[in-house]
C-alpha positions as CSV (number, residue, x, y, z in Angstrom):
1,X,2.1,0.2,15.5
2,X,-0.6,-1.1,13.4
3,X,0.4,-5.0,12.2
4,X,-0.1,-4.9,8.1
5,X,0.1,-8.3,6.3
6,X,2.5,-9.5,3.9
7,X,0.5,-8.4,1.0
8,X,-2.2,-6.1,-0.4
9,X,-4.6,-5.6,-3.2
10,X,-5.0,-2.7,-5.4
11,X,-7.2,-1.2,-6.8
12,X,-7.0,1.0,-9.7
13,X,-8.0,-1.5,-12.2
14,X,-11.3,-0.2,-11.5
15,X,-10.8,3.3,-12.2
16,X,-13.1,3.9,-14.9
17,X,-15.9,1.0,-13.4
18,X,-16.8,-2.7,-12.6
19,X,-14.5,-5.3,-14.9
20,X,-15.3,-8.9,-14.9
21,X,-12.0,-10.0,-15.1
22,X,-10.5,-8.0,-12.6
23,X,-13.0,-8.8,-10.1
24,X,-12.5,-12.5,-10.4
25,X,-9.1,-11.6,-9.9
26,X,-9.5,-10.1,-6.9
27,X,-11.6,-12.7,-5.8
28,X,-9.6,-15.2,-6.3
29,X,-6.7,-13.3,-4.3
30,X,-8.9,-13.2,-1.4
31,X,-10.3,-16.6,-1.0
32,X,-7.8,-18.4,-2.6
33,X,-4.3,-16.6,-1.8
34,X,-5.3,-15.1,1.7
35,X,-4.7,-11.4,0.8
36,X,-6.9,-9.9,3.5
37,X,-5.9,-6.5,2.8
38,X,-7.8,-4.1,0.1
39,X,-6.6,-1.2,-0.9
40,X,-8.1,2.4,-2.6
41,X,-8.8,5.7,-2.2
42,X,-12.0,8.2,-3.4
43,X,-9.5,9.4,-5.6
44,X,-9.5,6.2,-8.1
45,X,-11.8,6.6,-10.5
46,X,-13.9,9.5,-8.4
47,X,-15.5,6.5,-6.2
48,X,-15.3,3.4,-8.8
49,X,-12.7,1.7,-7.5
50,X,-14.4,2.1,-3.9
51,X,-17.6,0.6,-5.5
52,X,-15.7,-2.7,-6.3
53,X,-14.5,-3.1,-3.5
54,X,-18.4,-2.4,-2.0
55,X,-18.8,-5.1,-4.4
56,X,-16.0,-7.7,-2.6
57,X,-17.3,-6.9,0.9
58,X,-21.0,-7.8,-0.1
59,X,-19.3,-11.2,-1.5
60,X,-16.4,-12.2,0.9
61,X,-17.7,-10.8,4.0
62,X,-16.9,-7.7,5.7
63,X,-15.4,-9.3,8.8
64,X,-12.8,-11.1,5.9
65,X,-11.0,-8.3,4.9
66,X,-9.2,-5.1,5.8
67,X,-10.1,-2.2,3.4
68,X,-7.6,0.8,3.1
69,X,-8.7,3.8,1.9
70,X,-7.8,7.3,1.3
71,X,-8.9,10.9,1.6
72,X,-7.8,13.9,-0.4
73,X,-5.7,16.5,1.2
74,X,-8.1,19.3,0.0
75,X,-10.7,17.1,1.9
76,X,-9.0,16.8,4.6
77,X,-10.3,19.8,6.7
78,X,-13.0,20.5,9.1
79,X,-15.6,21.6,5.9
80,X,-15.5,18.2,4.1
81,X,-13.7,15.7,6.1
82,X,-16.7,13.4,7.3
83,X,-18.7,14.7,3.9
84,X,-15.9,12.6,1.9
85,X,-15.8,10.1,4.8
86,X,-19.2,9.3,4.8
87,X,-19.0,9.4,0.7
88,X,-16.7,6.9,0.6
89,X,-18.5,4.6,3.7
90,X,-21.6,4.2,1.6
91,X,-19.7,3.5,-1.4
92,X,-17.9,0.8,0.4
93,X,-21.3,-0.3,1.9
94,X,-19.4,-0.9,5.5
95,X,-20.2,1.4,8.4
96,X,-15.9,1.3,9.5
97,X,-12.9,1.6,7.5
98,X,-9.8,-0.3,9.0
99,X,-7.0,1.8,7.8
100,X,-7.8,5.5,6.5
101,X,-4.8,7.2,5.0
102,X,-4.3,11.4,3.9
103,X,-3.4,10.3,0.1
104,X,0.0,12.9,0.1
105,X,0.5,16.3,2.0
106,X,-0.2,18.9,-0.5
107,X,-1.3,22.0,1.6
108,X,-3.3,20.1,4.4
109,X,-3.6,21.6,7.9
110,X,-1.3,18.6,9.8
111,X,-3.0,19.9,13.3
112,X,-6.5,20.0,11.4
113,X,-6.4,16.3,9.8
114,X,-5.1,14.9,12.6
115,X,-7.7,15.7,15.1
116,X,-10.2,15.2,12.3
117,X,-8.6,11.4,12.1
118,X,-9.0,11.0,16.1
119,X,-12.5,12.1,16.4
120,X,-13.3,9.5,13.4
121,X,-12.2,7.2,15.5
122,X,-13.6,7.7,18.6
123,X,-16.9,7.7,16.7
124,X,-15.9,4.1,15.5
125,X,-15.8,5.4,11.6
126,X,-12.2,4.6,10.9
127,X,-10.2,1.9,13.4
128,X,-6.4,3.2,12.4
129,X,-5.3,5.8,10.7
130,X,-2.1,7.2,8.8
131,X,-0.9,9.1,5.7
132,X,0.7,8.1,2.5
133,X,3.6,9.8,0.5
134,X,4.9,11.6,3.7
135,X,9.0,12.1,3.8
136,X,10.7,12.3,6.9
137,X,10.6,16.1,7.7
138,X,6.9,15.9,6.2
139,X,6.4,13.1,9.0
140,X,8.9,14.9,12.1
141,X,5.9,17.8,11.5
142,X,2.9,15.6,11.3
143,X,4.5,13.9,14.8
144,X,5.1,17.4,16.8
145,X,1.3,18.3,16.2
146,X,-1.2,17.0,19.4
147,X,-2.9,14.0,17.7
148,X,0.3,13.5,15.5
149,X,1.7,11.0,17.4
150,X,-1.5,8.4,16.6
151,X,-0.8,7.9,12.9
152,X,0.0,4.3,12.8
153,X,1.0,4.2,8.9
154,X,3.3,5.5,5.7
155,X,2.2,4.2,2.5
156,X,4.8,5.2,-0.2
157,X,6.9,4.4,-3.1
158,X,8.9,1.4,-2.7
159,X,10.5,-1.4,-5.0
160,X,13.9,-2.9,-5.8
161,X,14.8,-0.4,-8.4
162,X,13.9,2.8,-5.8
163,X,15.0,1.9,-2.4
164,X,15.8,5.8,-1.1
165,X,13.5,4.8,2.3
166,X,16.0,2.4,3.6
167,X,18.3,5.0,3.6
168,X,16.4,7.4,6.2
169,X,12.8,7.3,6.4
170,X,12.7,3.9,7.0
171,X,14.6,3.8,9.9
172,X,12.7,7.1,11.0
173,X,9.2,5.4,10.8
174,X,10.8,2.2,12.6
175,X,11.8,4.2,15.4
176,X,8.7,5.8,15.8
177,X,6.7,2.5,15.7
178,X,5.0,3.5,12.1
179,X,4.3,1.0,9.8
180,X,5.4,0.8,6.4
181,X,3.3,-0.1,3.0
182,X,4.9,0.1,-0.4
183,X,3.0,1.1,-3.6
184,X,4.2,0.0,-7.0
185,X,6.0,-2.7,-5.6
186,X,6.2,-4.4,-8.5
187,X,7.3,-1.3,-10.6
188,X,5.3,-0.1,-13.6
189,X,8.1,1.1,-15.9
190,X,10.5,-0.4,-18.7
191,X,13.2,-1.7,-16.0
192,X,10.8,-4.3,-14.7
193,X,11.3,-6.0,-17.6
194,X,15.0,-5.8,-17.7
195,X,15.3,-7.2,-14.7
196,X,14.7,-10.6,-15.4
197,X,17.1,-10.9,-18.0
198,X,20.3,-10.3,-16.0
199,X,21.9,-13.8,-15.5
200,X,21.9,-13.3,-11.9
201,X,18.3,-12.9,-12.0
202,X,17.3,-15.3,-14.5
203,X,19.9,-18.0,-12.1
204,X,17.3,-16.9,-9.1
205,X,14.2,-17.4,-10.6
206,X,14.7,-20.6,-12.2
207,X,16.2,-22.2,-9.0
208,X,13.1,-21.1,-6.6
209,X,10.9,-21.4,-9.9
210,X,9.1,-17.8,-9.1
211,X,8.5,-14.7,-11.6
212,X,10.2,-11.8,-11.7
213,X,6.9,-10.0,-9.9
214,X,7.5,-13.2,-7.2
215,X,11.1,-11.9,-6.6
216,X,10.2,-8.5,-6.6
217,X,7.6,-9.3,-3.8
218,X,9.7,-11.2,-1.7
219,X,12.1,-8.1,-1.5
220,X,9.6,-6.0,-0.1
221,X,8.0,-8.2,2.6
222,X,12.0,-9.1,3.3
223,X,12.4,-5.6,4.4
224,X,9.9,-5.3,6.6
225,X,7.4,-3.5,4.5
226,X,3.9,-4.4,3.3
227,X,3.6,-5.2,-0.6
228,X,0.6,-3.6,-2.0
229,X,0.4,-5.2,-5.8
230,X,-2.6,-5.3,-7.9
231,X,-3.5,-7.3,-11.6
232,X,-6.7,-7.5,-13.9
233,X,-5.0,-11.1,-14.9
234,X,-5.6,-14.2,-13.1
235,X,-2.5,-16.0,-14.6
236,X,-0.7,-12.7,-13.6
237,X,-1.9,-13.3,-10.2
238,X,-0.9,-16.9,-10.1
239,X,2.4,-15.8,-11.5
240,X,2.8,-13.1,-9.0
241,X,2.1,-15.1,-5.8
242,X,3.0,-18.8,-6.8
243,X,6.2,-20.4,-4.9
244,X,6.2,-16.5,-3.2
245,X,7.6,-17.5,0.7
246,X,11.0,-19.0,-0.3
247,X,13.9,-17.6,1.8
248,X,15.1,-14.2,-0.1
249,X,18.0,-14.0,2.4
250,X,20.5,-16.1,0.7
251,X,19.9,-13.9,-2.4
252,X,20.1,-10.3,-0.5
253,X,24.1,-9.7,-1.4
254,X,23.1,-10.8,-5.1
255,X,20.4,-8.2,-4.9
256,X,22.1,-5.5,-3.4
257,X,25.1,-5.7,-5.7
258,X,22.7,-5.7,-8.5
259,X,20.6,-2.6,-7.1
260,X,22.5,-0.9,-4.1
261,X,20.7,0.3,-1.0
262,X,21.6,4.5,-0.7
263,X,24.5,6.1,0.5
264,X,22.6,9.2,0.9
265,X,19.3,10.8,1.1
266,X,17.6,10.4,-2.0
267,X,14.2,12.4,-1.6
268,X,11.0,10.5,-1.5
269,X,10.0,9.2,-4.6
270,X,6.1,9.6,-5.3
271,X,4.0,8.2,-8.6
């Protein structure tokens, strides 16, 4: 299983090219948070969001930082597989790419993408590899094919208002030694904001003096799973991460009476 940090960067900030604000931001997570890990795709901004990052590398130092990114499924074949690897390579201006993840399943060849992703590797291109938005019988497939069994990663939907992993494919993906990243961890819609105003909330937040984005962090790297958040805002950013690290524990049963784990499969939720 590939070890993931705490926390990761995104990236779609940069979607439609190079902002000053979001940069620093970005910047400032890295050398002044400790987020190591980067994350996008060629599928932000058709390469923009890649080109920031290019940007970071050139600044913080390749050796620094652990860069995700992602390939299309109608990429992922034998016709444009390294074509769209070696796109996004020279984009990133790094000759390796730590973590290299199928974006969702679509209609990709399984047996295809997975040998594609091993020979990758043994040319020293990509140094893990996995797939993102992949349910459990999506993954039980990807894991009877002959390469398979090497995808170290599951990056997918994951926050404490949609917690259907923890019912089954969480405990599927422990088993078989795959790591876990959560996107949206900090939840993009109207109930974000509601959160904060229930009492039991509000009584959290003051006591450990965090955010709601803070809390919602914590929940995520309580279960096991790596946070992926992202913010063009650097007093968003200190919000997000300042006082983060305080012991969630003692609030779980709070939590989970607030926002149940499942009592049943609830399909997996993709954005």
């Amino acid at each position: 299983m590939m070890h993931l940090p705490d926390f990761g960067f995104g990236t779609t900030q940069f979607w439609y090219g190079d902002d000053r604000n979001s940069f620093a931001c970005m910047e400032k997570a890295v050398k002044e948070y400790g987020i190591t890990m980067i994350d996008t795709a060629e599928m932000y901004g058709s390469g923009e969001c890649e080109k920031a990052v290019g940007k970071l590398i050139r600044k913080a130092g390749r050796d620094s930082l652990t860069i995700v990114d992602k390939i299309l499924p109608e990429n992922a074949h034998q016709r444009n597989f390294f074509r769209s690897l070696e796109r996004s390579l020279r984009l990133l201006g790094t000759d390796y790419i730590d973590l290299y993840l199928l974006h969702w399943r679509e209609d990709a060849d399984l047996e295809e993408m997975s040998s594609l992703m091993e020979q990758a590797k043994a040319q020293g291109k990509i140094l893990h590899w996995g797939v993102s938005n992949f349910d459990v019988h999506d993954m039980e497939e990807l894991l009877a094919c002959p390469d398979g069994k090497y995808c170290e990663v599951n990056q997918v939907l994951y926050n404490i208002l949609h917690r259907g992993i923890e019912f089954d494919l969480q405990p599927f993906c422990t088993e078989k030694q795959i790591a876990l990243m959560a996107y949206n961890s900090l939840d993009l819609s109207r109930m974000r904001s509601q959160l904060k105003k229930i009492p039991e909330i509000q009584e959290i937040l003051k006591k450990e003096a965090v955010s709601i984005e803070g809390l919602m962090l914590e929940f995520v790297r309580s279960h096991g799973v790596c946070a992926l958040f992202q913010t063009a805002s650097i007093g968003h950013l200190d919000d997000d991460l300042r006082n983060t690290g305080f012991d969630y524990s003692q609030y779980s049963n709070i939590i989970d009476s607030l926002y149940p784990a499942p009592s049943h499969r609830i399909p997996l939720e993709k954005r």
